[in-house]
C-alpha positions in Angstrom: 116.7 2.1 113.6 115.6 5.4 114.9 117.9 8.8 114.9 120.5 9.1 117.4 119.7 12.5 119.3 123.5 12.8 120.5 126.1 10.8 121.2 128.6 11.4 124.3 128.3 13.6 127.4 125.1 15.4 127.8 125.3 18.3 130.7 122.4 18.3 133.2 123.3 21.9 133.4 122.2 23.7 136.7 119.9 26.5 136.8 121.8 29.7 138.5 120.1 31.9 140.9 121.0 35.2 141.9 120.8 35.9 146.0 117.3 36.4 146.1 116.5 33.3 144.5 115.9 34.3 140.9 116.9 33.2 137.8 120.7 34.8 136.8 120.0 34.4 132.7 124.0 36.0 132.9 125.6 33.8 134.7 123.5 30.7 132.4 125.1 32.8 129.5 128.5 32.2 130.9 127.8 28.7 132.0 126.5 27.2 128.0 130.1 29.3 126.9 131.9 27.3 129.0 130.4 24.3 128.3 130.3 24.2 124.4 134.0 25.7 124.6 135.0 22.5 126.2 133.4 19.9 124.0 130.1 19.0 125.7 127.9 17.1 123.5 124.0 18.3 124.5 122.9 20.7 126.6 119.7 19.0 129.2 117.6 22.5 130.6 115.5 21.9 133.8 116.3 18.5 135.1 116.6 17.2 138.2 119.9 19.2 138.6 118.7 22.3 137.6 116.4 22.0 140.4 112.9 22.0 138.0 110.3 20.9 140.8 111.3 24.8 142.4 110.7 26.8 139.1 107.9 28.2 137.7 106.6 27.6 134.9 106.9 30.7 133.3 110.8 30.5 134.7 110.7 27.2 132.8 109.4 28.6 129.6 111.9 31.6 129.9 114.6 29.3 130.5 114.0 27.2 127.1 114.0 30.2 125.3 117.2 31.8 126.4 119.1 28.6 126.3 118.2 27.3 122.6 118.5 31.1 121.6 122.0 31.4 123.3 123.3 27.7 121.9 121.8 28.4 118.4 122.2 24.8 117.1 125.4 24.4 118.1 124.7 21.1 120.0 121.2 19.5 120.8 119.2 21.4 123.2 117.3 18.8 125.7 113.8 20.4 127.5 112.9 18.6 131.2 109.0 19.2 130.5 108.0 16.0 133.1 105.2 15.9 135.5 103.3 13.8 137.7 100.1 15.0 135.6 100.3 13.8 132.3 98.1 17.1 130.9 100.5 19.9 132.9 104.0 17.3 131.2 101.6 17.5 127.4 101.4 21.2 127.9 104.8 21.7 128.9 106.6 19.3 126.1 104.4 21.2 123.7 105.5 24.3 124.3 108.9 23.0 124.8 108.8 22.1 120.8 107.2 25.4 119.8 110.5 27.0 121.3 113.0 25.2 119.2 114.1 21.9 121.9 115.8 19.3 119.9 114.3 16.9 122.1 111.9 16.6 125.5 113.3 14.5 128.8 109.9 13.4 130.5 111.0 12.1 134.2 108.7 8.7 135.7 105.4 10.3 137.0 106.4 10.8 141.0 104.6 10.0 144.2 101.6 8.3 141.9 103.8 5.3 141.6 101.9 4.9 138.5 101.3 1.0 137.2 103.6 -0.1 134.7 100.5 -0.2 132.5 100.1 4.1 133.5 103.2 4.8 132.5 103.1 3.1 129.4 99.7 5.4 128.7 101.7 8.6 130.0 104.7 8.4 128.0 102.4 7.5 124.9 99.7 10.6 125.7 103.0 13.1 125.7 104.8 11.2 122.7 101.6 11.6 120.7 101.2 14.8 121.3 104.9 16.4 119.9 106.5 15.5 116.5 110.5 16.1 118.6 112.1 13.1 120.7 111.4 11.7 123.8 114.3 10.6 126.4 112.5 8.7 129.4 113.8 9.4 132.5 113.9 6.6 134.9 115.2 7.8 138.3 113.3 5.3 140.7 115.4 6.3 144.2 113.9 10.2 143.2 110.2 8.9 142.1 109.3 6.0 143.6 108.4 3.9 140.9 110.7 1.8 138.2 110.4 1.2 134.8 110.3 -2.7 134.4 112.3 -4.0 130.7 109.0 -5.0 129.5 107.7 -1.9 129.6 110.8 -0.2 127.8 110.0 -2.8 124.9 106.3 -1.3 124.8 107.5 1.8 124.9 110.3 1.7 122.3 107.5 0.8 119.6 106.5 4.6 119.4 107.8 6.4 116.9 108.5 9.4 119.6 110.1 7.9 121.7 113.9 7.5 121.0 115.9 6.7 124.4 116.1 6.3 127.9 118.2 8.2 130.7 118.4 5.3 132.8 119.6 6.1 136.7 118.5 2.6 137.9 122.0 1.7 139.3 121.1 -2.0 138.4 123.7 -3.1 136.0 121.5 -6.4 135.0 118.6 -4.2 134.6 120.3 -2.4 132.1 121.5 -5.2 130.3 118.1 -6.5 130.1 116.8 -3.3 128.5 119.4 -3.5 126.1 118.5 -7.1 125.1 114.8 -6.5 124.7 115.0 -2.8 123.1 118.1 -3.1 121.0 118.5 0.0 118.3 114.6 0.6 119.0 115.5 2.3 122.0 118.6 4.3 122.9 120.2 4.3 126.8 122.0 6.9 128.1 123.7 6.8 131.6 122.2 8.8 134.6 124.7 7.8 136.8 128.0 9.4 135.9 130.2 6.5 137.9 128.3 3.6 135.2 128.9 5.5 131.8 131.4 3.3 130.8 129.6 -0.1 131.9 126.3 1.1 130.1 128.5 2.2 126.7 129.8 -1.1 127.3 126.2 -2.7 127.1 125.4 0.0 123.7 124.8 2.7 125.8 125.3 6.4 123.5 126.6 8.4 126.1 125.7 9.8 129.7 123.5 12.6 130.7 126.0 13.5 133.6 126.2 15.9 136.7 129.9 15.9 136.7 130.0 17.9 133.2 129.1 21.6 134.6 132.4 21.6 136.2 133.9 19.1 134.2 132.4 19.0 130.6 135.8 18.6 128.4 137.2 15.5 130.6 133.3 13.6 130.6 133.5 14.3 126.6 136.7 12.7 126.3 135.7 10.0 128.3 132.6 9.1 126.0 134.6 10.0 123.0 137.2 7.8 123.8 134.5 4.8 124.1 133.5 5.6 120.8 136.3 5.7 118.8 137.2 2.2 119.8 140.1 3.5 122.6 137.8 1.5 125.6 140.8 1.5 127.8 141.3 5.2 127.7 138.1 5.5 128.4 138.1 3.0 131.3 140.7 4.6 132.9 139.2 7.9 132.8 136.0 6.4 134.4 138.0 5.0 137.1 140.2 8.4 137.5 137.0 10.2 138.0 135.2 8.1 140.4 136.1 10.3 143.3 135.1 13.5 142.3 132.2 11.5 140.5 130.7 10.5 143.9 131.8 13.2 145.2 128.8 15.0 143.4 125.9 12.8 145.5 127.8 13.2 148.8 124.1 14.6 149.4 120.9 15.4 147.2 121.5 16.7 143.7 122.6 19.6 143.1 123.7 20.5 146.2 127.3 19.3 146.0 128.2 20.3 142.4 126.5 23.4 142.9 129.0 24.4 145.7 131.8 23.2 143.5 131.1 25.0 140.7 130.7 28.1 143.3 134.5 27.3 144.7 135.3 27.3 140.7 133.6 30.9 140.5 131.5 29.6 137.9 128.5 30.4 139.5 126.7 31.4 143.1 125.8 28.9 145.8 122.2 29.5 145.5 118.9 27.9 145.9 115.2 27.8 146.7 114.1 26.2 149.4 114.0 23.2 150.7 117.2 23.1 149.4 119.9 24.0 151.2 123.5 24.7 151.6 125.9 21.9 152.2 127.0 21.9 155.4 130.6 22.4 156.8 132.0 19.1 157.4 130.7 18.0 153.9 132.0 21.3 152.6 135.3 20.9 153.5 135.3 17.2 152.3 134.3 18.2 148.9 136.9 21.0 148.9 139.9 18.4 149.7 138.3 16.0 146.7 138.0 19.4 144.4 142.1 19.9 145.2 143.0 17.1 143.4 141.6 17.6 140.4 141.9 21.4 140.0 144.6 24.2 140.8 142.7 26.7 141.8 139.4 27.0 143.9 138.0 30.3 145.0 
């Protein structure tokens, strides 16, 4: 049995931007404070969420820095160093370890579509080359390819490589990962609306969306699950499903980001191509935000 790197609710915390586009280290400050003063169980830097494939490297590296420095080993720090190139996600997940990450999340190689053989070579090139964890991240409807059961079994042989954040919606999928890998590989939900079913199948947790506004209430809900209270837990999945879904009512981040903005938690603001969400969208989310919070800016 490997080491658990956390168990419960991960936040795929968003990266803030100040109007011109660049990073607002302040407002990141404010945003770990909030979330480790409401429970949250790991912290995941540079993810799809906090919109990595528009930041520099060097924003990347910065980023690392000033979020283990700020989070000082309070809770797990998690790195996004993936790539397409399996030398530029090496490089990155290298010097992601160097600056203190508890562990690296290395996303499916995108637009390759890598074989599953390939992606069984590129997640063992960037294992071998760091002593930390490894959390695959299987996102197919974001990369274009899937990571088959089989391949997780390969994969869960390497000492390295510890879990899965597994955003394939397929609930049989899952199971079937959990058959084959058992305690050799741990699964964690992508999908905030499936944490319960996946805990339900061993799953440790979620690496969730919903926590930056939400962090104390996705804790619970894991927390819950784990301390043997399944139908408090159950009912909180089902009590959140609105606002849950409510966070893909278009691409990630896009709708969380302009919820945490009504929230005054941080600025509506992103790099291109990303956009705004648009009006009719905007109000919708605004009339699902009302019924779960008091007061929206």
């Amino acid at each position: 049995m490997k080491d658990v790197i956390f168990k419960g609710s991960a936040a795929a915390i968003v990266t803030p931007m100040d109007d011109h586009g660049n990073l607002d280290l302040k407002t990141m400050e404010k945003l770990l404070k909030f979330q480790l003063e409401h429970g949250t169980d790991a912290i995941v830097v540079n993810g799809t969420t906090g919109e990595s494939s528009t930041l520099e490297e060097k924003e990347k590296l910065e980023l690392f820095e000033f979020v283990v420095h700020d989070v000082n080993h309070r809770v797990p720090v998690i790195m996004g160093t993936g790539s397409n190139c399996t030398a530029h996600a090496v490089r990155m997940s290298r010097k992601a370890q160097s600056l203190g990450a508890s562990a690296l999340l290395v996303v499916t190689p995108y637009y390759n579509k890598a074989s599953q053989q390939g992606l069984v070579e590129h997640f063992h090139t960037v294992a071998d080359s760091v002593e930390i964890p490894v959390i695959i991240y299987n996102v197919p409807t974001r990369t274009g390819v899937n990571v088959e059961p089989e391949t997780y079994l390969t994969l869960s042989r390497h000492p390295n490589i510890r879990a899965v954040k597994e955003a394939n919606a397929s609930i049989s999928h899952i199971a079937k990962v959990a058959a084959l890998c058992g305690d050799r590989l741990d699964i964690y939900s992508g999908n905030d609306d499936m944490t319960v079913p996946v805990m339900a199948l061993g799953g440790k947790g979620v690496i969730s969306v919903l926590a930056n506004i939400m962090p104390f209430e996705m804790h619970m809900m894991c927390q819950h699950f784990l301390d043997g209270e399944i139908g408090k837990s159950k009912d909180m999945q089902l009590e959140l499903l609105k606002i849950m879904n409510a966070m893909f009512m278009d691409v990630n981040p896009l709708p969380v980001k302009a919820a945490m903005a009504m929230l005054g938690l941080c600025g509506e603001n992103y790099r291109l191509p990303m956009t705004r969400l648009d009006e009719t969208k905007r109000e919708k989310l605004r009339e699902i935000m009302e019924h779960y919070f008091v007061k929206l800016h």
